[in-house]
C-alpha positions in Angstrom: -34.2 -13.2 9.8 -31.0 -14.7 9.0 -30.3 -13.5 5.5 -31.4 -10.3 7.2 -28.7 -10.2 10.1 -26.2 -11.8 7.1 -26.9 -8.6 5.5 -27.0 -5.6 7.8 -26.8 -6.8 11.3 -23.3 -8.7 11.8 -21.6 -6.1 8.9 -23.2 -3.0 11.5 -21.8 -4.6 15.1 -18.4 -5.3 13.2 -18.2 -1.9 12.3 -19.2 -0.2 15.5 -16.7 -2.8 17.5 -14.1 -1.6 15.2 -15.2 2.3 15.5 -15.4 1.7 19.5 -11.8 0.1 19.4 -10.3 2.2 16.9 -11.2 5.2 20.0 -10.1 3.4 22.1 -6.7 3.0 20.9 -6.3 6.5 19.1 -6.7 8.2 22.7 -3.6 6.0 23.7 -0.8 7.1 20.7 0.8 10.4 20.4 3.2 11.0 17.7 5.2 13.7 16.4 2.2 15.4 14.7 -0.1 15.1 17.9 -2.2 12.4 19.0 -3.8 9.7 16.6 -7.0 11.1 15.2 -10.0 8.9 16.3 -13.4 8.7 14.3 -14.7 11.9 15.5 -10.9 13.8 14.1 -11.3 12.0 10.8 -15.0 12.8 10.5 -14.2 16.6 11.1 -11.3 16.8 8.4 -13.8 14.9 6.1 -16.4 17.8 6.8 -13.3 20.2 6.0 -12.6 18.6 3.2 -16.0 18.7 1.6 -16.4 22.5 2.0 -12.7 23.2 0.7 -14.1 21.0 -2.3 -17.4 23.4 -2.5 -15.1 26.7 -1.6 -12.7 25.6 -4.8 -15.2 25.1 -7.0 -17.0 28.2 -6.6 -13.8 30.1 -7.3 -13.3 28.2 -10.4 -17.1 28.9 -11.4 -16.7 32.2 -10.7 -13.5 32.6 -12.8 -15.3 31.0 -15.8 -17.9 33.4 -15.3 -15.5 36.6 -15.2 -13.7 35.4 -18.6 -17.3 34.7 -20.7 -18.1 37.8 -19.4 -15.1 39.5 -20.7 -14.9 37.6 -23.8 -18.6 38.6 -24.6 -17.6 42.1 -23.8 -14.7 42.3 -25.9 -17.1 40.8 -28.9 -19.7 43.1 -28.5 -16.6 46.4 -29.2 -14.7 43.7 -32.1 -16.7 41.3 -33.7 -13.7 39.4 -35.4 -12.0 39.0 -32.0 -11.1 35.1 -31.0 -12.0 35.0 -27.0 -9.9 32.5 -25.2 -10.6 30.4 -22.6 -7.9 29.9 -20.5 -7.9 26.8 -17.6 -8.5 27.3 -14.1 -5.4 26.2 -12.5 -6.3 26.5 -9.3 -5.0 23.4 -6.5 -6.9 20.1 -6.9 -8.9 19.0 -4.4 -9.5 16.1 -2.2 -12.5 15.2 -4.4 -10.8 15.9 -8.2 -7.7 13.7 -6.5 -10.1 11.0 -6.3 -11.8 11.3 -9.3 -8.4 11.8 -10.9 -7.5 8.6 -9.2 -10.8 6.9 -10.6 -10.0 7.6 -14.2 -6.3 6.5 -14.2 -6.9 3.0 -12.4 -10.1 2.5 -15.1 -7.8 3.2 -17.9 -5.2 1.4 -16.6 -7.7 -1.8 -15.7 -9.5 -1.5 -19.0 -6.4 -1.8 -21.0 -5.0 -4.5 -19.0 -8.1 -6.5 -19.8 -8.1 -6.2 -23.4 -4.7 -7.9 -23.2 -5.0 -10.5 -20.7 -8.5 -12.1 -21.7 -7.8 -13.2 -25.0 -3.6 -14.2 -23.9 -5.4 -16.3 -20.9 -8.3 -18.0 -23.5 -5.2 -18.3 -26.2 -3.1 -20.1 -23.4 -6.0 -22.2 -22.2 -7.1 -23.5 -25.4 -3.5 -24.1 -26.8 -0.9 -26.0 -24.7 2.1 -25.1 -26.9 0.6 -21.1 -26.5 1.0 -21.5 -22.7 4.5 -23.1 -23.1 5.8 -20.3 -24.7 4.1 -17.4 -22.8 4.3 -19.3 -19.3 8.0 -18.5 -18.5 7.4 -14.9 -19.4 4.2 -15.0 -17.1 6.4 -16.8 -13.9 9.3 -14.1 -14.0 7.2 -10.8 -14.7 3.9 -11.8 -12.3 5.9 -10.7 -9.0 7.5 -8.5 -10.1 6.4 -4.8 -7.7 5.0 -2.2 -9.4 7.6 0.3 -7.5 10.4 -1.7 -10.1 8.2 -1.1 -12.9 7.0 2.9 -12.1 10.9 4.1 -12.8 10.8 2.1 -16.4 7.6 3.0 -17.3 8.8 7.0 -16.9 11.6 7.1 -18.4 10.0 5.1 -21.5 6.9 7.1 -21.4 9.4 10.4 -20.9 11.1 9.4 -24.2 8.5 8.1 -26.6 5.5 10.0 -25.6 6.8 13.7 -26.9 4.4 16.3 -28.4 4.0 20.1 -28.4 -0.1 19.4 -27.8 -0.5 16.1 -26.0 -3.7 14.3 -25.1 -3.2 13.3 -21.8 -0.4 13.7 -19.1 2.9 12.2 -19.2 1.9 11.5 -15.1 -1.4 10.0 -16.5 0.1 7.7 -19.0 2.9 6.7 -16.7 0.1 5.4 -14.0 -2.1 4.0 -16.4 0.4 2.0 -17.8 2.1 1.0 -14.4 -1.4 -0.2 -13.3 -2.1 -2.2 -16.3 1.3 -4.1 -16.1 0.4 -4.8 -12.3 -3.4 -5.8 -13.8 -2.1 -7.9 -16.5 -1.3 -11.3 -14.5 -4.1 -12.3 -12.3 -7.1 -12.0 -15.2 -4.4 -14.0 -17.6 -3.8 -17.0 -15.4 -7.4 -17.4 -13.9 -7.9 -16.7 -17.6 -6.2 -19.7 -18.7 -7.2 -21.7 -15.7 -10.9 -21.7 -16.3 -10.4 -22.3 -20.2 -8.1 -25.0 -19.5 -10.9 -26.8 -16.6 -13.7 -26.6 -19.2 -16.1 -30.1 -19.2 -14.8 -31.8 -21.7 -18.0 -33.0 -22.8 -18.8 -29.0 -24.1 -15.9 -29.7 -26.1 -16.9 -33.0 -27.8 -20.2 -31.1 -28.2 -18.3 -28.3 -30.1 -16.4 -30.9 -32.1 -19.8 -32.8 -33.0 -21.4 -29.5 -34.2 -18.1 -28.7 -36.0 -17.9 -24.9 -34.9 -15.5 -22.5 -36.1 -12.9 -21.3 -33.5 -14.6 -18.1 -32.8 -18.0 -19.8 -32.8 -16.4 -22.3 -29.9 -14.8 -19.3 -27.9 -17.8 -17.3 -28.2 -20.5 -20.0 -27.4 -18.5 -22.7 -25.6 -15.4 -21.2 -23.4 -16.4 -18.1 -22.7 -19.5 -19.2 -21.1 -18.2 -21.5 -18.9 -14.9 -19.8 -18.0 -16.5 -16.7 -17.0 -16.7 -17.5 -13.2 -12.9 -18.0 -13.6 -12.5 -14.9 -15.4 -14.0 -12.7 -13.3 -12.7 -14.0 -10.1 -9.0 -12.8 -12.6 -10.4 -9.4 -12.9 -11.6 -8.9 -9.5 -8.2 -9.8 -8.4 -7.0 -7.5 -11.1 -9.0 -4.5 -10.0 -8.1 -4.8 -6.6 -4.5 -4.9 -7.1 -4.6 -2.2 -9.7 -6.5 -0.1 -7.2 -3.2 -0.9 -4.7 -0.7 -0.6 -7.3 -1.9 3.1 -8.2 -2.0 4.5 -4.8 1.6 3.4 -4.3 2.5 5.0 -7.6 1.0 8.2 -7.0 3.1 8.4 -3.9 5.8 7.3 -5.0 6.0 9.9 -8.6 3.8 12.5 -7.3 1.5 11.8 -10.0 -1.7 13.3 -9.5 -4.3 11.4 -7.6 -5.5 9.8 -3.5 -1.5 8.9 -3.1 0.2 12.5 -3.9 -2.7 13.7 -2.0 -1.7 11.3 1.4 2.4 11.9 0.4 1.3 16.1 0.4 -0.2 16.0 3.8 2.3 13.7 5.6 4.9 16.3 4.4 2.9 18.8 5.1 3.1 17.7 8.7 0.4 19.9 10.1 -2.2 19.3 13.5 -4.3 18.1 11.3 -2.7 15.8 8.7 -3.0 12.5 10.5 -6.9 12.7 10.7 -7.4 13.8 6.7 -4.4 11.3 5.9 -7.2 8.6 7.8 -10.1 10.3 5.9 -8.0 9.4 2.7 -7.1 5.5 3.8 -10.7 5.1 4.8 -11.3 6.2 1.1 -9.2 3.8 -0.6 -10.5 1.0 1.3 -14.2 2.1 0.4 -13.5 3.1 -2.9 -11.7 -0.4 -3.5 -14.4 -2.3 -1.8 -17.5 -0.4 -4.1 -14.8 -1.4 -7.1 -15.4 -5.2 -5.9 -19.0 -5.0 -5.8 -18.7 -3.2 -9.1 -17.4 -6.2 -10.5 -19.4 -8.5 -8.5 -22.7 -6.9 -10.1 -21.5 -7.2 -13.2 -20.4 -10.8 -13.2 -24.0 -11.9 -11.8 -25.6 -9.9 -14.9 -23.2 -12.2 -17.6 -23.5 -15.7 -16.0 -25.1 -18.2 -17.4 -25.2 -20.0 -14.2 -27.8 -17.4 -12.0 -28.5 -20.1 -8.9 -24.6 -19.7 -7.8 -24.1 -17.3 -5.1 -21.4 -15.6 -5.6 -19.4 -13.1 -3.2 
């Protein structure tokens, strides 16, 4: 009964007391744009938003559609004709924003990883490594990510030209924004946990006589991983942050040019979809954590900790 009201009955009566409050206190605030939407206002402009999503879609089916059809049409009279398929290009959605949103913070995350976790095992195993690498890590790690987004554009504007390019100069400019932001937390806790390994595992690895990657692999990482992941998790969560600020701030594609769109658009309703949006973020960010979380408990050695 305990690990039951752990689980499902405390996290229900917090929610509903903040639901309950959150009416309460929306009912008291008018602003420029009306009054503050309470749950009921938010769930309606999420119900809108859904059937804009379905509504878009079917246009952009039924576009597709008209163009094979032409295209076959067109093949049937002229054989050696090339069809072409031209993009929809209709307005993104609510849901593509967030699966826009999605893809750039993974990227950006992913990258960020690849760089940090071998830095952070390289500073904890070597002290004169950490030495050099630590002053760079004490004056870039605060730095906001709304200094970095203008530097990261006008780099990505300048080196990233081509007549047919893979991805999006807004894409690459959020990705990389993100995974500066990422880079810090995994690298430290990196460090941190390699540095805090039992010593005894290492006069173990020194009595076997294992190569450096044979110690990393069957020695560190083990029993820094706990460390690690709590790096990444702190990572992902800031990236997550760090990408909604950017989209707002260079109407990059994505949850923030979606929130910046409607709070210019100004309308009766943009307060309540603007909520539907923050209420996104925060459950996106939250599955993101539990993402992590999962994934941690699969790669520990260690399966009697409980972790959160």
């Amino acid at each position: 009964m305990n690990k039951l009201a752990m689980s499902f009955i405390l996290p229900a009566l917090g929610l509903a007391f903040f639901v309950l409050l959150w009416s309460l206190v929306a009912k008291n605030i008018d602003t420029s744009l009306g009054q503050f939407p309470g749950p009921s206002q938010v769930a309606s402009q999420a119900s809108a938003l859904w059937q804009e999503h379905k509504a878009e879609s079917e246009k952009a089916e039924a576009f597709y559609k008209r163009q094979e059809d032409r295209n076959a049409k067109r093949l049937a009279q002229d054989p050696s004709y090339e069809p072409k398929v031209r993009v929809y290009t209709g307005a993104p959605t609510f849901f593509a924003q967030i699966w826009t949103s999605l893809y750039t913070v993974s990227v950006g995350f992913v990258l960020a990883s690849i760089i940090a976790v071998p830095l952070g095992i390289a500073c904890g195993l070597s002290k004169s490594v950490y030495a050099a690498l630590n002053p760079i890590i004490q004056i870039f790690k605060p730095v906001s990510p709304l200094a970095w987004l203008p530097l990261v554009t006008m780099v990505v504007s300048a080196v990233y030209v081509s007549d047919d390019p893979l991805f999006s100069k807004s894409f690459v400019t959020s990705a990389f924004t993100v995974a500066l932001c990422c880079l810090w937390p995994t690298l430290i806790n990196t460090a941190v946990g390699v540095s805090s390994i039992d010593k005894d595992l290492i006069n173990v690895s020194k009595v076997l006589r294992l190569k450096p990657l044979a110690h990393v692999i069957t020695i560190v990482l083990p029993s820094s991983i706990p460390m690690i992941f709590t790096g990444l998790r702190l990572s992902l969560g800031i990236g997550w942050m760090v990408l909604i600020a950017a989209e707002m701030l260079a109407q990059n594609p994505g949850l923030g040019k979606f929130v910046w769109d409607e709070f210019q658009n100004g309308s009766s309703n943009s307060l309540a979809r603007i909520m539907v949006a923050v209420i996104t973020i925060g459950i996106i960010g939250f599955l993101l954590d539990r993402l992590m979380l999962l994934l941690q408990q699969k790669v520990s050695w260690d399966k009697s900790v409980e972790l959160r």
